[in-house]
C-alpha positions as CSV (number, residue, x, y, z in Angstrom):
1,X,19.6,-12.8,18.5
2,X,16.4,-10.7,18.4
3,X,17.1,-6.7,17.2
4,X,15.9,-4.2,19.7
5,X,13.6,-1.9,18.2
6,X,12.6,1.6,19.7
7,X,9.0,1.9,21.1
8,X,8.1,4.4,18.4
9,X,9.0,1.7,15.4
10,X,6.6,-0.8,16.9
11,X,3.9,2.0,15.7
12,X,4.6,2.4,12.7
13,X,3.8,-1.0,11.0
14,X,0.9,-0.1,8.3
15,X,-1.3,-2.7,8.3
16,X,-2.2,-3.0,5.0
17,X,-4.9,-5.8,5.2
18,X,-8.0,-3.5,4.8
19,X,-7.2,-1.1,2.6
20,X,-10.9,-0.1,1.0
21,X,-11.1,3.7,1.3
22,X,-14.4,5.9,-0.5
23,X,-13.1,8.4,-2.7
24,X,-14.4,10.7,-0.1
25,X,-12.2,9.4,2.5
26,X,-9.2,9.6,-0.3
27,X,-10.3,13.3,-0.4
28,X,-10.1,13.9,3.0
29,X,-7.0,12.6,3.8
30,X,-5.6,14.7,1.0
31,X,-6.3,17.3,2.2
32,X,-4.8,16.7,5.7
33,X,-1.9,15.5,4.1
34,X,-1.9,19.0,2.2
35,X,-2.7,20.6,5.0
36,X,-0.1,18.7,7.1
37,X,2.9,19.4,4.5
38,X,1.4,23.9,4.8
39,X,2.0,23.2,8.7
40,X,5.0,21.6,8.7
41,X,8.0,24.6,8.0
42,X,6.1,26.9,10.8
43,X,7.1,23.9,13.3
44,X,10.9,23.8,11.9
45,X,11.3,27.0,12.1
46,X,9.5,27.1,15.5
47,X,11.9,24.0,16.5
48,X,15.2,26.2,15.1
49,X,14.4,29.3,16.9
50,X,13.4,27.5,20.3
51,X,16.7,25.3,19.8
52,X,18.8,28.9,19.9
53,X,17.4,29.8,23.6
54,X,19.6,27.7,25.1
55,X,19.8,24.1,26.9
56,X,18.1,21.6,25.5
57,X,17.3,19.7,28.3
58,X,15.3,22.6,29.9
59,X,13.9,23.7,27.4
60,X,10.5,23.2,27.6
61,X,9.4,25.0,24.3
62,X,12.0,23.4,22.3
63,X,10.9,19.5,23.5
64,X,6.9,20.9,22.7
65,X,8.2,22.0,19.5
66,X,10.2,18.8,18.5
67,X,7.1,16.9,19.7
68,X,4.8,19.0,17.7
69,X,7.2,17.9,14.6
70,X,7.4,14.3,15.4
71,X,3.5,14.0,15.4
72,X,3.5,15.9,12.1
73,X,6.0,13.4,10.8
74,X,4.4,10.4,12.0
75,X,0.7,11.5,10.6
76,X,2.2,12.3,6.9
77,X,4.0,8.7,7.1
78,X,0.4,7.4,8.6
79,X,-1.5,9.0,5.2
80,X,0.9,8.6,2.3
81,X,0.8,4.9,3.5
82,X,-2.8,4.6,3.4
83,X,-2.9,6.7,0.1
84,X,-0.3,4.5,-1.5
85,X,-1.8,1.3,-0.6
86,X,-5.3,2.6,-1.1
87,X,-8.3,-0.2,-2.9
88,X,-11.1,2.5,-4.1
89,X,-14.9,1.6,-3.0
90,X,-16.9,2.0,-5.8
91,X,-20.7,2.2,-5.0
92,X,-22.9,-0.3,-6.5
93,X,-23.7,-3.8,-6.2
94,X,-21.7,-7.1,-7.1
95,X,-22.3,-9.9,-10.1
96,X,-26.0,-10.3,-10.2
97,X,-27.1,-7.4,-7.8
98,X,-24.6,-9.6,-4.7
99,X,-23.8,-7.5,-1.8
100,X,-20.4,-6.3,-1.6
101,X,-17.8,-3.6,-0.7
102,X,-19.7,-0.1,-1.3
103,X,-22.9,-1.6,-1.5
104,X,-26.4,-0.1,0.5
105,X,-28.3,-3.0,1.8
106,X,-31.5,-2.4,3.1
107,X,-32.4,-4.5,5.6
108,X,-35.2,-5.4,8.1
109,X,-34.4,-7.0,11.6
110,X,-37.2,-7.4,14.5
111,X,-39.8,-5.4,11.9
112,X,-37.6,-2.5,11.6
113,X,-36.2,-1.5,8.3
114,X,-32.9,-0.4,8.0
115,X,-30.0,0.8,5.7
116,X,-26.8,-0.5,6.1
117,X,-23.6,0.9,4.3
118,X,-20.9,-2.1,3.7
119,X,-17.2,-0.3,4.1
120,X,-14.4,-1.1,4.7
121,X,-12.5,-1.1,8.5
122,X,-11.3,2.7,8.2
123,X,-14.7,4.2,7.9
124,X,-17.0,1.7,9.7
125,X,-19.5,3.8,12.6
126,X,-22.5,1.3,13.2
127,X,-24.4,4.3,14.4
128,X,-24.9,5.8,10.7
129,X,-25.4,2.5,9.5
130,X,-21.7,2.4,8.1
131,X,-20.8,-1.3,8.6
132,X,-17.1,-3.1,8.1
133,X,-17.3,-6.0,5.5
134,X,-15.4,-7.9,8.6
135,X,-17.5,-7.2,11.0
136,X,-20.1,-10.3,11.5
137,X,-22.9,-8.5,10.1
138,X,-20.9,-7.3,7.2
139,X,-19.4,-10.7,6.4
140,X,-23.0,-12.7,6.8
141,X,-24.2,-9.7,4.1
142,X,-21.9,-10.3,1.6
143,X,-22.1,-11.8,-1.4
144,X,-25.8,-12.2,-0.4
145,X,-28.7,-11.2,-2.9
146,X,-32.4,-9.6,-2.2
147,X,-34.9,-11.8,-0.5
148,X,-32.2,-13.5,1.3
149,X,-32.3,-13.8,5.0
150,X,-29.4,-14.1,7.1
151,X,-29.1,-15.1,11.1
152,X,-27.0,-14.2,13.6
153,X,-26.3,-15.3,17.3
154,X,-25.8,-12.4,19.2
155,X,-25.5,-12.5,22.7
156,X,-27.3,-16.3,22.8
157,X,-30.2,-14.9,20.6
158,X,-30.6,-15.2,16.9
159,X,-31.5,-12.4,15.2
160,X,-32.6,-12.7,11.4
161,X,-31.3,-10.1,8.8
162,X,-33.6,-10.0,5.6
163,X,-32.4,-8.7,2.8
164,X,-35.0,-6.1,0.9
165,X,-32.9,-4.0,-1.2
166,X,-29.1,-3.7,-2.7
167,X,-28.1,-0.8,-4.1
């Protein structure tokens, strides 16, 4: 017999399988945890004194507060998570100048140069040239080396990736 679990337990499973944060990002979710944990006693004691007006199930500023509290809740469990299981990016480039995690690749594709930013999933945005090391430009970089070339199908057309600089 399967346990029933509530609809708000099926979100909380961390997935923990890409867990390469810049110490940039670390920063930054410190200090929404921080400011998170500042926010948090307003909302109690918003949640106690709503709770005194009355019935609960009118009350319309109680169920915002106690909404406003779960969300609160939920985001600190969300970043201690991510904090505890965090894998530091250091910048640079692998064994013998390799792309890897935190490495700048600079790359040309149809005569266009371009610089490309290997991350991991939590920080990936294509359009600043911030790429996931599982996405399938990402994974065909890695562990590659300058002068390499690497192609892709994309849509039925093979594009070539050629590899000018590491950093």
């Amino acid at each position: 017999m399967q346990i029933p679990k509530r609809k708000s337990e099926s979100h909380r499973r961390y997935d923990d399988s890409d867990s390469y944060l810049t110490p940039e990002r670390i920063s930054e979710l410190e200090d929404e945890l921080g400011r998170l944990n500042r926010t948090r006693p307003k909302v109690v004691e918003e949640l106690t004194v709503t709770r005194e007006m009355g019935d609960l199930s009118e009350n319309a500023a109680y169920q915002h507060a106690k909404g406003r509290l779960a969300g609160i809740d939920r985001r600190v469990f969300e970043i201690r998570e991510k904090l505890k299981h965090a894998v530091v990016i250091e910048r640079g480039t692998g064994v013998g100048g390799t792309v890897r995690i935190g490495s700048a690749v600079t790359v040309t594709v149809n005569g266009k140069e371009r610089t490309l930013e290997i991350t991991g999933s939590e920080e990936a945005d294509p359009g600043t040239g911030k790429i996931s090391y599982r996405s399938p430009v990402g994974a065909a970089l890695m562990s590659k080396k300058t002068g390499d070339t690497v192609t892709l199908t994309i849509n039925d057309k093979e594009v070539v990736y050629g590899i000018v600089a590491v950093e």
